[in-house]
py3Dmol code that shows the C-alpha trace and the ligand (Angstrom):
import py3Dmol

protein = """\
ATOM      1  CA  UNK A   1     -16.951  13.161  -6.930  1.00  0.00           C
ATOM      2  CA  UNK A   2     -14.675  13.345  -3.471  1.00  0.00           C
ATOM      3  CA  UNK A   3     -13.065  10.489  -1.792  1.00  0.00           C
ATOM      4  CA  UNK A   4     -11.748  11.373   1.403  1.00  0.00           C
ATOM      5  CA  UNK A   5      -8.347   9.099   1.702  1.00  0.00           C
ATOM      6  CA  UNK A   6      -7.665   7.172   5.342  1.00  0.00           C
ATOM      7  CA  UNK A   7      -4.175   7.963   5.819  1.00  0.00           C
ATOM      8  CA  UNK A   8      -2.495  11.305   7.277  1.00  0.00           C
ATOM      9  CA  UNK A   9       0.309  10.239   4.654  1.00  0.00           C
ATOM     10  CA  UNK A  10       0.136  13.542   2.553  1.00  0.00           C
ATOM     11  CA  UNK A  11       2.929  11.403  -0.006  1.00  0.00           C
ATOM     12  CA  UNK A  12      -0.189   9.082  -0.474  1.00  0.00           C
ATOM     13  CA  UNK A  13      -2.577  11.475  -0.747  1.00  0.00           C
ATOM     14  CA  UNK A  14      -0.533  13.087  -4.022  1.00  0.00           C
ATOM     15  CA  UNK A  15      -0.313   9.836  -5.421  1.00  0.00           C
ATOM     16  CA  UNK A  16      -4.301   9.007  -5.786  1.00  0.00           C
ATOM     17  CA  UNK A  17      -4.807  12.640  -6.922  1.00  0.00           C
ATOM     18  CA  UNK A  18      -2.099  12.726  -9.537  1.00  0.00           C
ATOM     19  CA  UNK A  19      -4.452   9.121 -10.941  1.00  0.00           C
ATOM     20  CA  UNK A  20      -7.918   9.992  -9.855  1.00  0.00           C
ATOM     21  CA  UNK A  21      -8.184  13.404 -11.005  1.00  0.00           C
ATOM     22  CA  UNK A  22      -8.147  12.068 -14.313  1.00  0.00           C
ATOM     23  CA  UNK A  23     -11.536  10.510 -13.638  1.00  0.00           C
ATOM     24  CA  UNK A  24     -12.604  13.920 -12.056  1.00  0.00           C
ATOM     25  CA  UNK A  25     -12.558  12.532  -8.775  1.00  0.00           C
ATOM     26  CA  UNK A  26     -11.057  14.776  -5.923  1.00  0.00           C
ATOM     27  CA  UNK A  27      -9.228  13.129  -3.142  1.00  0.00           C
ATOM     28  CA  UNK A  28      -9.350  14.703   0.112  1.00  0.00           C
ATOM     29  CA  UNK A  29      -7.356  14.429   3.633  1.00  0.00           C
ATOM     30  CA  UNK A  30      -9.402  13.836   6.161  1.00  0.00           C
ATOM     31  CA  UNK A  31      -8.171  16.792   8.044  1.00  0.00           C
ATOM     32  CA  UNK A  32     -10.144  18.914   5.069  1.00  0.00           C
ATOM     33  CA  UNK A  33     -13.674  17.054   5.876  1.00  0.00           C
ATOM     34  CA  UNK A  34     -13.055  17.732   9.479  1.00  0.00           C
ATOM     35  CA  UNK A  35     -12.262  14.565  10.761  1.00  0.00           C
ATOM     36  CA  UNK A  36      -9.785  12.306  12.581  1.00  0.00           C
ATOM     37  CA  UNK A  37      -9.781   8.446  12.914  1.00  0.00           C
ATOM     38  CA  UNK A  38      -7.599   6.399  14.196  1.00  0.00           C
ATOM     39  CA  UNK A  39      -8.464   2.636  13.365  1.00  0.00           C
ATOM     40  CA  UNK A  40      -6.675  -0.443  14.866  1.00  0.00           C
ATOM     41  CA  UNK A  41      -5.371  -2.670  11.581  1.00  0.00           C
ATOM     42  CA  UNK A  42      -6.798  -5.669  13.628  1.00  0.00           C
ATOM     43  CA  UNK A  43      -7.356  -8.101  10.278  1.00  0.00           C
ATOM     44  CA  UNK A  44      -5.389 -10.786   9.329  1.00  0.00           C
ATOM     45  CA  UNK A  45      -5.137  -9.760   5.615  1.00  0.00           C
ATOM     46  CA  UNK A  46      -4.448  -6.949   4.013  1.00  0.00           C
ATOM     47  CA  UNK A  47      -7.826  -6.849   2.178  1.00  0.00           C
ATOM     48  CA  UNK A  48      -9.546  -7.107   5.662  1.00  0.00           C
ATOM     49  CA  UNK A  49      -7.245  -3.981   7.152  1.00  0.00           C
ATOM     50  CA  UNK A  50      -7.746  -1.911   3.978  1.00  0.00           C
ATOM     51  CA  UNK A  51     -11.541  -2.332   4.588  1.00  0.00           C
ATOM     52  CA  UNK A  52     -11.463  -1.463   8.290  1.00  0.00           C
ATOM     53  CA  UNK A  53      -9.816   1.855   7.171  1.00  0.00           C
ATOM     54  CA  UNK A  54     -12.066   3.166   4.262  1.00  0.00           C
ATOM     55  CA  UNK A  55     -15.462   1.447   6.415  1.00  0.00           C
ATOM     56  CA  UNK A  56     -14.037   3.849   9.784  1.00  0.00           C
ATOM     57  CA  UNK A  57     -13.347   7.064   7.417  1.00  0.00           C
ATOM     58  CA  UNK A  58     -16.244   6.976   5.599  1.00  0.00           C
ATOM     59  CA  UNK A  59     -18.851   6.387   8.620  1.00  0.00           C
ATOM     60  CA  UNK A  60     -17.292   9.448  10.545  1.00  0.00           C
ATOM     61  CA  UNK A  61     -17.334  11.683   7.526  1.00  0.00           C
ATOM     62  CA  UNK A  62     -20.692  10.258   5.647  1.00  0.00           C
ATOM     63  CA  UNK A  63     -18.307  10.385   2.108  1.00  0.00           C
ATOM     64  CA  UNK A  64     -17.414   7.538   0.327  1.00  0.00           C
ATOM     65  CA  UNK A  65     -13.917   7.145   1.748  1.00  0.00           C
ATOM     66  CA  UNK A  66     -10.614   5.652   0.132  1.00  0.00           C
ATOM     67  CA  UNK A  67      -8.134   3.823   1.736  1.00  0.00           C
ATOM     68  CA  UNK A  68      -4.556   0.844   1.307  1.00  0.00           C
ATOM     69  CA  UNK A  69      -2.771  -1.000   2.926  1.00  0.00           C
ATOM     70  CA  UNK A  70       0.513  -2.734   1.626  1.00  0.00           C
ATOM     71  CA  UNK A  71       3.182  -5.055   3.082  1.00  0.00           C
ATOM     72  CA  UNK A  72       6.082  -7.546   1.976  1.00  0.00           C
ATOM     73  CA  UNK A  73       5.515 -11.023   1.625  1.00  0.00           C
ATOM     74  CA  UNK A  74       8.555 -13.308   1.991  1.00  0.00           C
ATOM     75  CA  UNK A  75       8.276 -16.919   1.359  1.00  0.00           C
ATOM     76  CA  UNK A  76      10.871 -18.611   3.358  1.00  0.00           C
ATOM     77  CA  UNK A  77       9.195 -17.080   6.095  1.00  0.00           C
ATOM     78  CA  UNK A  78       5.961 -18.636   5.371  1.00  0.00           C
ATOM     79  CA  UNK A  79       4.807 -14.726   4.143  1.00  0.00           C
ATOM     80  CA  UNK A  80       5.900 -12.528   7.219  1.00  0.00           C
ATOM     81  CA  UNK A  81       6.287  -9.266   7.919  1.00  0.00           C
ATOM     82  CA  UNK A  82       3.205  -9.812   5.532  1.00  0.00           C
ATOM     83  CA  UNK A  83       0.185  -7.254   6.966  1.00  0.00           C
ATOM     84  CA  UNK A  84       3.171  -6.547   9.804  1.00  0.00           C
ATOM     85  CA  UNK A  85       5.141  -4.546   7.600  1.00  0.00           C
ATOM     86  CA  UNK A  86       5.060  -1.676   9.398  1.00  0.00           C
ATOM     87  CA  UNK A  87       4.972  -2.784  12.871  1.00  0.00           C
ATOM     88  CA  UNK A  88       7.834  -6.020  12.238  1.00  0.00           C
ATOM     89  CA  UNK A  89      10.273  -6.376  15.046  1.00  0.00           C
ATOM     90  CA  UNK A  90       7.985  -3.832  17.766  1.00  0.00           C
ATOM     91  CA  UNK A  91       7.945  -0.238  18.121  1.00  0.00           C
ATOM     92  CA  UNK A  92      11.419   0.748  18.732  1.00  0.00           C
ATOM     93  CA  UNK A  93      12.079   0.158  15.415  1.00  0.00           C
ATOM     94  CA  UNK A  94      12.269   2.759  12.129  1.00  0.00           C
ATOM     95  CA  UNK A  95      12.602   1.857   8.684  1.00  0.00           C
ATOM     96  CA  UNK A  96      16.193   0.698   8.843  1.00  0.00           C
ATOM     97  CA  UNK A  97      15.886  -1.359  12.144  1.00  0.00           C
ATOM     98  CA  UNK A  98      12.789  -3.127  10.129  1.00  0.00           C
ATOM     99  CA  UNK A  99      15.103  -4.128   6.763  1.00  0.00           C
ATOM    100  CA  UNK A 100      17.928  -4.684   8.840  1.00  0.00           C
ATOM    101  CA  UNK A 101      15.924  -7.406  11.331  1.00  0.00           C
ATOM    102  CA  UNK A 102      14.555  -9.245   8.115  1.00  0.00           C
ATOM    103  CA  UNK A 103      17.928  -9.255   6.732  1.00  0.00           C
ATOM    104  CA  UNK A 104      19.019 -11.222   9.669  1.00  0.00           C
ATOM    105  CA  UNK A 105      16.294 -13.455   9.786  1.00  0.00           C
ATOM    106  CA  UNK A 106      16.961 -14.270   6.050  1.00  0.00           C
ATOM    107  CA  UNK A 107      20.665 -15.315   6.974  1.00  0.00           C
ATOM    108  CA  UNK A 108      21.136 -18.832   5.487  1.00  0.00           C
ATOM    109  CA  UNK A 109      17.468 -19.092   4.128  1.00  0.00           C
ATOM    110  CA  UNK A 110      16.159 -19.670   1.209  1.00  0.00           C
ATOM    111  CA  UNK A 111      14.707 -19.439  -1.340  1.00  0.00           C
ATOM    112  CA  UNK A 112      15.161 -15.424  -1.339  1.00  0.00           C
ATOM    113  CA  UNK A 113      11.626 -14.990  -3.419  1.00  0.00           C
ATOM    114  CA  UNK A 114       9.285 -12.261  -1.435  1.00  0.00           C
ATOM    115  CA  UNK A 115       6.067 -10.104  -2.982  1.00  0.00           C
ATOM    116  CA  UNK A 116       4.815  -6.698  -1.716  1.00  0.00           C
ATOM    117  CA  UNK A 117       1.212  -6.329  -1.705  1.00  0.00           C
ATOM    118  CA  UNK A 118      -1.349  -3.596  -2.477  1.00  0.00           C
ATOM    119  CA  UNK A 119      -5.054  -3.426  -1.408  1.00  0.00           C
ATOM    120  CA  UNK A 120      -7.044  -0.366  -2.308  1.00  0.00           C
ATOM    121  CA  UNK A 121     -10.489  -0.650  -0.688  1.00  0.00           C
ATOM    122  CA  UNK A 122     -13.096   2.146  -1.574  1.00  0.00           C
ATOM    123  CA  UNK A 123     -16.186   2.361   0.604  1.00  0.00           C
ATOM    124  CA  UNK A 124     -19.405   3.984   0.014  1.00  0.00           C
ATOM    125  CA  UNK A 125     -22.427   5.180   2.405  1.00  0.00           C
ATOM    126  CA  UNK A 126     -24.984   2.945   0.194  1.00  0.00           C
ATOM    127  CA  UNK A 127     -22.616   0.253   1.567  1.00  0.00           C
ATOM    128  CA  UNK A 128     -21.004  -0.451  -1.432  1.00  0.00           C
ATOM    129  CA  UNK A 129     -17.259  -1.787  -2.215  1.00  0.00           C
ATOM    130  CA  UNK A 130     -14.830  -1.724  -4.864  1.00  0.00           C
ATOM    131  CA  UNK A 131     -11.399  -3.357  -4.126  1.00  0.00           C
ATOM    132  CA  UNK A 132      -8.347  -3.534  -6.163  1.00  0.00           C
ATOM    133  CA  UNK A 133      -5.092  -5.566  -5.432  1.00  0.00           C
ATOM    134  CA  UNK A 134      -1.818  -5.290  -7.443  1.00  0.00           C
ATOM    135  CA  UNK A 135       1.340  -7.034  -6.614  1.00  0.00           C
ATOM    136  CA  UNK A 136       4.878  -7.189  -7.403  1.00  0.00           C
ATOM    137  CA  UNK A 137       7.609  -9.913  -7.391  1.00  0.00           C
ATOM    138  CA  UNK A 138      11.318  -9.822  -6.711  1.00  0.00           C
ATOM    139  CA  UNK A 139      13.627 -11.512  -4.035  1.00  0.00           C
ATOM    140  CA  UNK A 140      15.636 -10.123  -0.542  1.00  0.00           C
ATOM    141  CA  UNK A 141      18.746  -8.779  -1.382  1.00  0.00           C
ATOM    142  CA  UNK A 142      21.843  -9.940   0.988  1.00  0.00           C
ATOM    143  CA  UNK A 143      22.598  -6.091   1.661  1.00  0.00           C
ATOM    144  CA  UNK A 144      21.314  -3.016   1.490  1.00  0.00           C
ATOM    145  CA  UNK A 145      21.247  -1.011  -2.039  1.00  0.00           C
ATOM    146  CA  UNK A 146      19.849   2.359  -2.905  1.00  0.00           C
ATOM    147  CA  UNK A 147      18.588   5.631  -1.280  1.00  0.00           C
ATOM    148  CA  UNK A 148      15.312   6.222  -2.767  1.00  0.00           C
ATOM    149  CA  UNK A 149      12.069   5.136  -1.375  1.00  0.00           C
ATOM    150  CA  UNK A 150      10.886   4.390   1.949  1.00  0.00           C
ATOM    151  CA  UNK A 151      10.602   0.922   3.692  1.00  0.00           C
ATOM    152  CA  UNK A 152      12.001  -2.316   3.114  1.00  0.00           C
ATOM    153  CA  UNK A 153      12.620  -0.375  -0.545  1.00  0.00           C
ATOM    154  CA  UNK A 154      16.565  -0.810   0.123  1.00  0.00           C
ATOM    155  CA  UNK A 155      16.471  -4.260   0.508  1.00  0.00           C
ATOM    156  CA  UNK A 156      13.719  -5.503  -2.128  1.00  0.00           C
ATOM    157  CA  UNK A 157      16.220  -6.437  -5.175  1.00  0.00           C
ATOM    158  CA  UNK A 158      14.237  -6.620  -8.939  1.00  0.00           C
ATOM    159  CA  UNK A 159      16.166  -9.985 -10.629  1.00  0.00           C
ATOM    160  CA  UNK A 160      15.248  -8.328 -14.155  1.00  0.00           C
ATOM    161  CA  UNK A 161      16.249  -4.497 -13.394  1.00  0.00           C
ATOM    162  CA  UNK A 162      19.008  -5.494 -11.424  1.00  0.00           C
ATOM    163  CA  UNK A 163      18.148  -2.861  -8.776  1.00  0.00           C
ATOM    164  CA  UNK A 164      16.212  -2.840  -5.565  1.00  0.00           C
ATOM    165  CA  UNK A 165      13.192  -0.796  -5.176  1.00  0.00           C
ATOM    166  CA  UNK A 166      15.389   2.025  -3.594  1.00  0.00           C
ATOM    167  CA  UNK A 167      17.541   2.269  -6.475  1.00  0.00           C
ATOM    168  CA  UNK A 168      14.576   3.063  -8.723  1.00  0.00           C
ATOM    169  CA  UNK A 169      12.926   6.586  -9.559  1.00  0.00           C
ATOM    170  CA  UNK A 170       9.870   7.134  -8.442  1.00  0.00           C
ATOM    171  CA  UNK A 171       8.067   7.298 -11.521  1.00  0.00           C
ATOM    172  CA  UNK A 172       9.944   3.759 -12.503  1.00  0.00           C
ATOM    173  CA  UNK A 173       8.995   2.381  -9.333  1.00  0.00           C
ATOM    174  CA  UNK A 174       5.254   3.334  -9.604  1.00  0.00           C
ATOM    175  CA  UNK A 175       5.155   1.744 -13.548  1.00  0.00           C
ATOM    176  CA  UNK A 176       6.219  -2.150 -11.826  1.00  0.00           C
ATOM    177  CA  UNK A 177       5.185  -1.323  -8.302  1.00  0.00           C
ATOM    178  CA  UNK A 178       2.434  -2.977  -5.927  1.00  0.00           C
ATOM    179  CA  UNK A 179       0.317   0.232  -5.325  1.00  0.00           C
ATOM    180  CA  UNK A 180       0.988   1.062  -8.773  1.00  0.00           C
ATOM    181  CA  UNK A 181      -0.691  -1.985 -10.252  1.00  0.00           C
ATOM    182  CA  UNK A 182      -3.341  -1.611  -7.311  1.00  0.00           C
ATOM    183  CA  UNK A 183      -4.636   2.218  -8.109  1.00  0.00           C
ATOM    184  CA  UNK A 184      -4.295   1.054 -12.031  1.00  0.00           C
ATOM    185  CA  UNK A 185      -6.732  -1.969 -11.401  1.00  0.00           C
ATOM    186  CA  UNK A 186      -8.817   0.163  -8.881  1.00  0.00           C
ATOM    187  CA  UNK A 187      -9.418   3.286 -11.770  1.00  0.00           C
ATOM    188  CA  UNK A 188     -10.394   0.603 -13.653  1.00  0.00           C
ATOM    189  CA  UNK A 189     -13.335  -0.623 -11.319  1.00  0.00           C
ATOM    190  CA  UNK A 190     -13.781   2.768 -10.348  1.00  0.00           C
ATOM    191  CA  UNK A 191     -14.508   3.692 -13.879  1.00  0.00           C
ATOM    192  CA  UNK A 192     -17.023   0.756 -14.661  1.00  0.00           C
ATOM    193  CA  UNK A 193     -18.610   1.675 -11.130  1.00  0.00           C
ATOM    194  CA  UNK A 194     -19.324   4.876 -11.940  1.00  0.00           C
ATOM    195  CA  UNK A 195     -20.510   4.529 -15.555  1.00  0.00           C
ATOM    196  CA  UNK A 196     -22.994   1.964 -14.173  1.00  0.00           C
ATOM    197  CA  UNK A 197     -24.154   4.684 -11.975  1.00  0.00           C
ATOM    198  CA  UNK A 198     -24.884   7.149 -14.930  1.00  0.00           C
TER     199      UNK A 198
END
"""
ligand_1 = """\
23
IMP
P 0.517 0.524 5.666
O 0.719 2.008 5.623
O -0.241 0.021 6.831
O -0.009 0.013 4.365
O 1.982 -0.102 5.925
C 2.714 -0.631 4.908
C 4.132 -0.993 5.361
O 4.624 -1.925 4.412
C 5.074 0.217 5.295
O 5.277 0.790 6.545
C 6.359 -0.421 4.767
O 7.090 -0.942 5.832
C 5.881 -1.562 3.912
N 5.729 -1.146 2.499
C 4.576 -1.043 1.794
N 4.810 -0.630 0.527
C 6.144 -0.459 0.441
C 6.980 -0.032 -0.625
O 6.573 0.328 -1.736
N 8.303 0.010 -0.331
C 8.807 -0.340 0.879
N 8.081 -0.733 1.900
C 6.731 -0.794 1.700
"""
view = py3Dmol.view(width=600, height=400)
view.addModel(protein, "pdb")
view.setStyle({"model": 0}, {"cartoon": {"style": "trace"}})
view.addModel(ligand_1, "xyz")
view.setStyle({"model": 1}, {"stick": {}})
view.zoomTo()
view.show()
């Protein structure tokens, strides 16, 4: 079976395959199925953008279509950046200008205790969807720590590993992380899904 993935993130796109494959499922860009969407992440939750995605991607390419979207949760500010991750403090800002604006806003608050989120959404032509969500805990570090990663990684400090995100390898990062807990729970479905289906 092929899944083409809604992202032009080719990191992602690596990422499903090295899971999926194992179920014999192919994930493909959507540059290979000859298409290009751009979809506005107009939900309010990130189960709502992860849908919009996979339902755009799969109606332009008639394949059942894969897509996630992820964000960090902080609690003392009642769950923001939240499903404005990427886009928190406007456009003129890159990964760095992102951590570094939440690490202001965090002066003096607490408690430090945050989440980042996971939604996998899978949609298929017959208008059926699977969705998995997997999520991990930790708290805002004061300052920076760590080169790895990508994102707020830097800046998301793990009480128990004594590390932020950032200061993890990649492979130890996808054992506790969000998306890694998401595309576990998601072959699972996946797997049922497709048994049921003979
Ligand atoms: P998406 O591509 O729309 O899902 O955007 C997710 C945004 O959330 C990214 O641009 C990052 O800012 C943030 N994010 C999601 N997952 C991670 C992670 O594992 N580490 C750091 N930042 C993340």
């Amino acid at each position: 079976m092929k899944l083409v993935l809604a992202s032009k993130n080719p990191k992602k796109l690596a990422e499903m395959n090295r899971i999926l494959s194992q179920l014999g499922i192919e994930v493909c860009s959507e540059a290979e199925v000859g298409v290009d969407v751009e979809v506005e992440e107009t939900g309010t939750t990130f189960e709502e953008n992860s849908f919009l995605k996979a339902k755009a991607v799969m109606e332009a390419s008639g394949l059942p279509a894969i897509a996630d979207d992820s964000g960090l949760c902080v609690d003392a500010l009642n769950g923001a950046p939240g499903v404005y991750s990427a886009r928190y403090g406007g456009e003129g800002l890159d990964d760095e200008g992102r951590y570094r604006l939440l690490l202001e806003n965090m002066r003096g608050q607490s408690p430090r205790t945050a989440h980042f989120v996971s939604v996998i959404t899978c949609a298929f032509p017959d208008g059926t969807v699977l969705t998995a969500r997997g999520e991990c805990n930790g708290t805002i570090a004061f300052a920076p720590m760590g080169e790895g990663g990508f994102g707020y990684d830097p800046v998301f400090f793990l009480p128990e590993r004594k590390k932020t995100f950032a200061q993890l390898s990649p492979e130890e990062k996808n054992t506790i992380s969000h998306r890694g807990k998401a595309l576990e729970q998601f072959e699972q479905i996946l797997q049922n899904y497709l048994s049921q289906q003979g």
